[in-house]
C-alpha positions in Angstrom: 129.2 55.7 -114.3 130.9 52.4 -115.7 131.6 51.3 -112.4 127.8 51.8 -111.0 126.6 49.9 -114.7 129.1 47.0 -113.6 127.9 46.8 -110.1 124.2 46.6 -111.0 124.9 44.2 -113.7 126.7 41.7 -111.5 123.5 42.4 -109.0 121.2 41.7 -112.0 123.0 38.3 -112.4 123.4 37.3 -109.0 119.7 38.2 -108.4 118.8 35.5 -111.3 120.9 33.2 -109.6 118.8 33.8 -106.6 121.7 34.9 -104.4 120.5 38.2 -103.3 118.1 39.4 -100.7 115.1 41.0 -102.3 114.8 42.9 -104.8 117.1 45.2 -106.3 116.3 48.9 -108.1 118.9 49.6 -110.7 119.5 52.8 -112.3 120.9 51.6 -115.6 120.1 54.5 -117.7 120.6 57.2 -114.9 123.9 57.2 -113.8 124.7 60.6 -115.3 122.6 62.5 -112.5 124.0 60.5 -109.6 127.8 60.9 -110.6 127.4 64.5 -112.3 125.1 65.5 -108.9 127.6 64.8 -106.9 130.9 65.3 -108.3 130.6 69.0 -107.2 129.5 68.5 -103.7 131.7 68.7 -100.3 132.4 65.9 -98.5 130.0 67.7 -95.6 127.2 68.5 -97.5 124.8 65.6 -97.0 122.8 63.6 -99.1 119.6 61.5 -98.7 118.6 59.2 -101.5 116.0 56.6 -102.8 115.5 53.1 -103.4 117.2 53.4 -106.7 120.8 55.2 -105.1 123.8 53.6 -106.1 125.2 56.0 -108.1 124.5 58.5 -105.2 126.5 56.1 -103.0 129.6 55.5 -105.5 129.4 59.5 -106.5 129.4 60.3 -103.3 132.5 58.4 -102.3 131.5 55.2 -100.7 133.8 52.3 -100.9 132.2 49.9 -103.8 133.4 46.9 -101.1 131.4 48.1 -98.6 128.6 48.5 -100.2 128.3 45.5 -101.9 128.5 43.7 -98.7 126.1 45.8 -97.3 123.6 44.3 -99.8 124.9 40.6 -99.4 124.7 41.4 -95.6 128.2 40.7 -94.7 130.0 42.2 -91.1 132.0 44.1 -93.5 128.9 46.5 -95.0 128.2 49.8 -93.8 125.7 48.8 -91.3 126.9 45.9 -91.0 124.8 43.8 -93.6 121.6 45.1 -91.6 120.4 47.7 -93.9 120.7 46.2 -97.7 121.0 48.1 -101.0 117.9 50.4 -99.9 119.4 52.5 -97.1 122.8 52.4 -97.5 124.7 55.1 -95.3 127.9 56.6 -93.9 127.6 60.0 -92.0 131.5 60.2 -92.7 130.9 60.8 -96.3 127.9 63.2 -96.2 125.4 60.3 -96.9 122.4 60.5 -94.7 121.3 57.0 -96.5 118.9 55.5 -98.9 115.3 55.2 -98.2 112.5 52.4 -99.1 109.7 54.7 -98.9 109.0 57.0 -101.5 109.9 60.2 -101.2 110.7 59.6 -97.0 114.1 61.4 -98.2 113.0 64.6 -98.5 111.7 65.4 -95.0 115.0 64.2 -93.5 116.8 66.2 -96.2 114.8 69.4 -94.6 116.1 68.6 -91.4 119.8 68.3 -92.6 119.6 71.6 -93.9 118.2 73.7 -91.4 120.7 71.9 -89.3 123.3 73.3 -91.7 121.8 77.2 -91.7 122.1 76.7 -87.9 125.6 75.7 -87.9 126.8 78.1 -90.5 129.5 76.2 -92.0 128.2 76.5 -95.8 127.0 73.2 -96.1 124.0 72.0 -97.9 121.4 69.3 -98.1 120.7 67.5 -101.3 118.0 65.2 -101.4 117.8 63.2 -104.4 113.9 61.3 -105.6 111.7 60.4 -108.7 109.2 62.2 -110.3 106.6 59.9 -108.5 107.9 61.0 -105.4 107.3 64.5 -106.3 103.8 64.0 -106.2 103.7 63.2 -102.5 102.3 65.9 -99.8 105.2 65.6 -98.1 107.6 66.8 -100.9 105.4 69.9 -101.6 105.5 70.9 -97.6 109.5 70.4 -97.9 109.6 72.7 -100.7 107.6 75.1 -99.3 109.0 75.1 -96.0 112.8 75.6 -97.7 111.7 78.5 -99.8 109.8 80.5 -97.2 113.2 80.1 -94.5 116.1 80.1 -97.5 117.4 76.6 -96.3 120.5 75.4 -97.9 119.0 72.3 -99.9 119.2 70.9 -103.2 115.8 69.2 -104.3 117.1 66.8 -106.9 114.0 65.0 -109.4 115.4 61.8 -111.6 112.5 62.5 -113.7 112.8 59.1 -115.5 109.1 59.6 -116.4 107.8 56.0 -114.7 106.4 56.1 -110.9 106.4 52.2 -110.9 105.0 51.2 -113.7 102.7 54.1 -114.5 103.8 57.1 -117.3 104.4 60.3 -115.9 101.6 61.5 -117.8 99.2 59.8 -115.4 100.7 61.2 -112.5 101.2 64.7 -113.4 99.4 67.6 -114.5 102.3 69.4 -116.3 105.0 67.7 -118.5 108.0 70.0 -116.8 107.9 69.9 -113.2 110.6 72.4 -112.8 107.7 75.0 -113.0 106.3 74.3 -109.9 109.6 76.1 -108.2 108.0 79.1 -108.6 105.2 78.8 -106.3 108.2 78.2 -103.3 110.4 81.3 -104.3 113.1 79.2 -105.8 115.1 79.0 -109.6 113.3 75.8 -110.9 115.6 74.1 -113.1 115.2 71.8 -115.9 118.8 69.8 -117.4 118.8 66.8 -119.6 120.0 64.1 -116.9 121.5 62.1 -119.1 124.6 65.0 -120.3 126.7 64.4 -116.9 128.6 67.8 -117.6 124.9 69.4 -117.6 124.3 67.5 -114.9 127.2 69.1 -112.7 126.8 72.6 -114.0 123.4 72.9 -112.7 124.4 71.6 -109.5 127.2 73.4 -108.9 125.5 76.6 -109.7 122.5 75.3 -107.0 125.3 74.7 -104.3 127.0 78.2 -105.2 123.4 79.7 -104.1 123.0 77.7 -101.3 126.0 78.7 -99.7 125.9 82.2 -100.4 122.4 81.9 -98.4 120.3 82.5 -101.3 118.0 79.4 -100.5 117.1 76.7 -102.4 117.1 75.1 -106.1 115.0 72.6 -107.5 116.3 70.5 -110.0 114.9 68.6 -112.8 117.0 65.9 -114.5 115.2 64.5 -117.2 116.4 60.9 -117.7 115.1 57.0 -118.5 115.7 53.8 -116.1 116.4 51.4 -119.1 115.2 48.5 -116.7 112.1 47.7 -114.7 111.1 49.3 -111.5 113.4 46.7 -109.8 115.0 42.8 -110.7 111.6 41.5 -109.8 109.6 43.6 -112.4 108.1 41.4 -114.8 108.3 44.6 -117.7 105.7 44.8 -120.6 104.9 48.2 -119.9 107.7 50.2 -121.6 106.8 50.3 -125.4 110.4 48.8 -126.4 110.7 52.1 -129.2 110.4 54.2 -125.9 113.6 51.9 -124.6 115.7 51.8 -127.7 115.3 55.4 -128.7 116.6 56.1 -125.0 119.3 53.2 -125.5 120.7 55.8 -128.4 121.3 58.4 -125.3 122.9 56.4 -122.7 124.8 58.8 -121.1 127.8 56.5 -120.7 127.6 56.2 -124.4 127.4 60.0 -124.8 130.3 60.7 -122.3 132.5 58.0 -124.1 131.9 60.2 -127.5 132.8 63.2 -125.8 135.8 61.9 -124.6 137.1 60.5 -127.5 136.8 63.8 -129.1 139.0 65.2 -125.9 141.6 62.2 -125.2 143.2 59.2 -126.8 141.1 55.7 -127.3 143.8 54.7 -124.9 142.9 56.0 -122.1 139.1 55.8 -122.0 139.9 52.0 -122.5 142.0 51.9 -119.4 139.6 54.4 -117.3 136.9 51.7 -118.3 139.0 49.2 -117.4 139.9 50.1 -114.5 136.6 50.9 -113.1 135.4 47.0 -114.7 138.4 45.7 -112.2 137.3 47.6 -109.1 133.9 46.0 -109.5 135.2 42.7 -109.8 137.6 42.9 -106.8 134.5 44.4 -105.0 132.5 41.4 -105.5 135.2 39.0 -105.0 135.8 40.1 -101.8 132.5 41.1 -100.3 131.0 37.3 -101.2 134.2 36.0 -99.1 133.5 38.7 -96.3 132.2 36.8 -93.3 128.1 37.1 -92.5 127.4 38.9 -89.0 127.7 37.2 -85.8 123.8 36.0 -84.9 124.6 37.8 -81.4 124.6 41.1 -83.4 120.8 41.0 -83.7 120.2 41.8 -80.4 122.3 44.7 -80.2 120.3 47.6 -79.5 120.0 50.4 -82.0 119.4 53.2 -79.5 121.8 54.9 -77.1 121.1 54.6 -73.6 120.2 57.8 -71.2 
């Protein structure tokens, strides 16, 4: 969790300094679903995430190199600098990729887990989104569809209660979308997203199911994006006692006080440390990675019959 904080501060900066390409959608605030999601997963299982994935991406095992020089465009990123922070991906590791569109994750998520029931192999699909994602058609036809064939999938809600810059309560009907489960047949789960040990409990009990072929699990992490919808958000709309009382449960803040209580200061200074100094070296070295060859633009991105 430090080391996603670190990476998307440096991006913060380096977007001020107008050196990156676009926007970019920090999680500050929700690390604690993305690492504590994914800690329990297999290294098959796959994952399709959002716009806001980086702690998907570092949880999931991605080098923090590579993906930094995805979103600087380097030769040296995952797809080669094509893709940028959005849709990040590397089949190797599970990751399906990131996605730009709301909620276009899920569908492809669907896909990855019938795939899986085919094959057998107890693996499952988790497909990570926000709670304005979860009012899209196309989530509610994913959830259906899982539930009435038992797919192996994971539906994963960052509920971080903004959809943009509108409240939750504008977009929803009912406070606690876990509830809705229960019209597709499956446990609907609600966790406070920002305890990362609550965080992995609940998904290791939803991957136990899915293996065992008990179908799906939807998940409900309620959590807080302590930043604006992306570096280009202008802000204003987050009543700043709404951000400070969140501020008091950061759940890096709240893991570093359970650790202390577990292990000496020592060592959560060095973990932290540690992480601090991978980020750096990331950087260093992805900014010094060469840009792609302008002949790589016209490589097709299709296979040939």
């Amino acid at each position: 969790m430090v080391l996603v904080r670190r990476m998307e501060e440096r991006l913060g900066d380096l977007h001020k300094q107008g050196k990156t390409r676009g926007p970019i959608h920090r999680c500050d605030g929700q690390e604690a679903v993305g690492i504590g999601g994914t800690a329990p997963m297999r290294v098959t299982d796959t994952v399709t995430s959002t716009h806001r994935g980086h702690a998907h991406y570092i949880g999931k095992g991605l080098d923090t190199r590579r993906v930094v020089a995805e979103i600087f465009g380097r030769e040296t990123g995952y797809s080669q600098g094509r893709a940028g922070h959005m849709l990040v991906a590397d089949v190797e590791k599970g990751m399906v990729g990131g996605n730009a569109i709301v909620g276009a994750g899920i569908p492809l998520a669907l896909g990855q887990a019938l795939a899986h029931q085919l094959h057998g192999k107890g693996d499952v699909a988790i497909t990570f989104f926000g709670d304005g994602a979860a009012q899209a058609g196309i989530c509610h036809e994913a959830m259906n569809m899982a539930g009435l064939w038992k797919l192996p999938i994971v539906f994963v809600c960052e509920h971080n209660e903004y959809g943009l810059t509108a409240h939750a309560r504008y977009q929803s009907a009912v406070q606690d979308l876990s509830i809705r489960a229960a019209g597709y047949n499956m446990p609907g789960v609600k966790v406070d997203g920002n305890d990362v040990l609550a965080v992995y409990d609940v998904m290791t009990e939803a991957l136990e199911r899915a293996r065992a072929g008990e179908g799906p699990t939807f998940i409900e992490a309620k959590t807080y994006r302590l930043v604006g919808f992306s570096t280009s958000d202008m802000g204003g709309y987050q009543p700043q006692e709404e951000i400070d009382a969140w501020k008091q449960r950061d759940p890096i803040i709240r893991t570093r006080e359970l650790l202390a209580r577990m292990v000496d200061e020592s060592r959560i200074v060095a973990a932290e440390q540690a992480a601090i100094d991978e980020c750096e070296q990331a950087f260093e070295t992805a900014l010094s990675d060469p840009l792609p060859d302008a002949s790589a633009a016209f490589v097709p991105e299709y296979v040939e019959a």
